[in-house]
Every structure is written in C-alpha cells, then in structure tokens.
C-alpha positions, 0 to 999 in steps of 0.5 A: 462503531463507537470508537472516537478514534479508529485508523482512518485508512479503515474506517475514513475521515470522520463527518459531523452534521446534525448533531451526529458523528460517523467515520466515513467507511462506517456509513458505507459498510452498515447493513441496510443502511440507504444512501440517497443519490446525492452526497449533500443530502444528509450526512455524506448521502444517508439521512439523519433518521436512517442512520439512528435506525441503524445505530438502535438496529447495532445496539442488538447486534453483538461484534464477532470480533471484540464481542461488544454490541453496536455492531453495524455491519453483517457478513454478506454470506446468504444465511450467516449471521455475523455482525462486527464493527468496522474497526474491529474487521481487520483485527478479526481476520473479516474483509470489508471491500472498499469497492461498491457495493462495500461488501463485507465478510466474516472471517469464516466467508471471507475471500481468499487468494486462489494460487496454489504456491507457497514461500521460498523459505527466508522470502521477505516482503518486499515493502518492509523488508522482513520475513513473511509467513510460510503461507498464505493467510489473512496477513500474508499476501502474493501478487496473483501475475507473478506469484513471486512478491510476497508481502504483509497485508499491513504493509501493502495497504501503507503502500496502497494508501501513498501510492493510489490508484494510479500508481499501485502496483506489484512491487516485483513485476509491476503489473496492475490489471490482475493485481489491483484487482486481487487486491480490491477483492482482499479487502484493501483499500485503495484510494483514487487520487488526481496527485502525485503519490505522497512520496513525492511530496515536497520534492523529497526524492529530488536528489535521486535524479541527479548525476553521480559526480565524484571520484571513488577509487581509492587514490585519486589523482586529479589535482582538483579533487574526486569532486572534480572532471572534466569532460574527455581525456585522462580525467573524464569520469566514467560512471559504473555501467552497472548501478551508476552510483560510483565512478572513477577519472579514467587515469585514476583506475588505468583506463585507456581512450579505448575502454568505453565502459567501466563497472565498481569492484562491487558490481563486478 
C-alpha cells in the first residue's frame, strides 16, 4: 500500500521478514496473490517471490481512489476493472470483506443493505450519540433484525474492534445472527478474540457492579449520615424500583413498614 502507516483496524499489524514489509490485511486482499497453506512459510503464508510480483504487478495499476499507482487490490465484479490501495477503501467509499475469501469491491459494486426504511428525523447513533444521516449510505448504517439502530460506519467498526467476535451485537435489540452477518458483508471488521472485550480491561467498570448505598432525599434525618443504614425499620434504605441509583431511609421520605417499594421523583 505504500503507506509506512495506515489504520491497523484496516490494513492490520505490519509484518517484516526477508527484507520485506507489509500490513497484514494488505497481503490477504491483493489480487492474484497465493497463499501457501502454512502461516510459517514465507511472510504470513505467501512467498517472498510472489509478493514482489505483485508490488511490480500494482506499479501498473492506478488507485480508483487517491489516483496514485500501486494499487494491489481490484474489485471482485466480473468485467470491471478497478484497483485501489487498501487504505484508501474506506475513504472511497469501496468494501473489503474481511471474511475468506477477503473479497473487495469498487465503490460502484459494492454491496448494500437491502431494508427498505429510512431514519426517524433527530435519530442519533446509539454509539457515539450524534445524528446519523437522513438515509442509508456508505457511512450511515441499521441493524437488519430491528431496523431501528442506526449508527456510523466509523463508530460500529470502533465497537466491533473492542467488543469482538463473541461479543458484537446490535446495541438495540441485541441480536447476533443476522447482524453480524450484515455487518461481515458491509465491510467491517471483526476480530475473533478468546478475552474479554477491551472495556473490561483492567477492571474498569467494576464500580458499576456495586450497590447504591446512600441517602438522596433532600433532608436526611439519620443521625449517622446519608452514607449510613440499617437493615429494617425507620432507616432502612430502599432503593429506587426503577433505575436503582438513588435511594431514600424509609423515615427520610415517610414511607410506612408496609410500602415495599419506592421510585426517585426523576423516575416517577
């Protein structure tokens, strides 16, 4: 691809042996590139002789997208004739299928989501948390089970990346199936991983799992404090039914033996 850098969630990590260089996705994707069956033969799998072939091969070929030569990768369409550098796919609007066999389209070829619906005016991805396009496009994506997420390409691929194989799935209706699948077929990347996503690295959501322990109404009354409870009477504390993350001692919000549950005024 030429690039010294490029975004590893695209091109991969970068390999070097034999005196050559190469991203890791730039291998797989390059037209009429054979790969041997074994990852230890060669770099990654594909002989040093073949992989020189190519790079003279793409010093012919002109990139659809920057216009620069070295372009290693044509479009899989039968009959069409456009080459582009994998760095430049995403910018050009082209999709690289990071499944085997690692096929690749022009921007004219590529595959698109086949759901007839288009976004509730203000609709926000759910990711990032900012408004999506009025309709589908290249950048603008929805989940094929509930036809209701709506999010940026840039911003599932970041999602797909931390959270894995194992993990991914609509951040609405949680299904897997039919939306990795789409999500395969679009173009993005989806790395299979053994661990944890990388959100639970280093414990760093551990507090989310503890209990809320303090007293939010306006004036407590409990002579230990709003951090302080005990386990019935008048200074038990009840948490909100609702979301759980405000509470009240029963004698702080008059709340009799008999009332079993309470809910915060901004859930009510």
């Amino acid at each position: 691809c030429r690039r010294a850098e490029a975004d590893p969630d695209i091109c991969g990590d970068k390999q070097e042996k034999y005196r050559l260089c190469a991203h890791v996705f730039c291998l797989f994707f390059a037209t009429l590139l054979p790969r041997q069956n074994s990852d230890h033969v060669g770099l990654m799998g594909f002989l040093a002789r073949d992989i020189q072939l190519a790079v003279r091969r793409a010093a012919q070929k002109h990139c659809c997208v920057c216009g620069q030569s070295g372009a290693t990768i044509m479009c899989c369409e039968e009959n069409c004739n456009s080459w582009f550098h994998l760095p430049c796919a995403k910018e050009g609007g082209c999709v690289t299928q990071y499944i085997p066999d690692y096929s690749s389209y022009c921007p004219e070829h590529r595959p698109e989501q086949d759901v007839q619906v288009t976004p509730e005016p203000g609709t926000e991805c759910p990711i990032c948390m900012e408004p999506v396009e009025d309709e589908k496009t290249f950048r603008t994506l929805v989940c094929p089970a509930c036809k209701r997420a709506w999010f940026h390409r840039d911003c599932i691929q970041g999602q797909a990346m931390r959270a894995g194989l194992l993990c991914l799935h609509c951040p609405f209706c949680r299904d897997i199936k039919e939306f990795l699948a789409q999500m395969f077929i679009l173009g993005i990347r989806v790395p299979f991983r053994l661990v944890p996503p990388t959100w639970e690295d280093n414990d760093a959501f551990a507090d989310l799992g503890g209990r809320h322990s303090r007293c939010n109404a306006k004036k407590c009354l409990y002579p230990g404090g709003r951090e302080e409870s005990e386990d019935e009477g008048p200074w038990e504390l009840l948490l909100c039914i609702s979301c759980a993350a405000e509470g009240t001692h029963r004698r702080c919000s008059r709340l009799r033996k008999s009332v079993l549950f309470w809910e915060c005024d901004s859930c009510a």
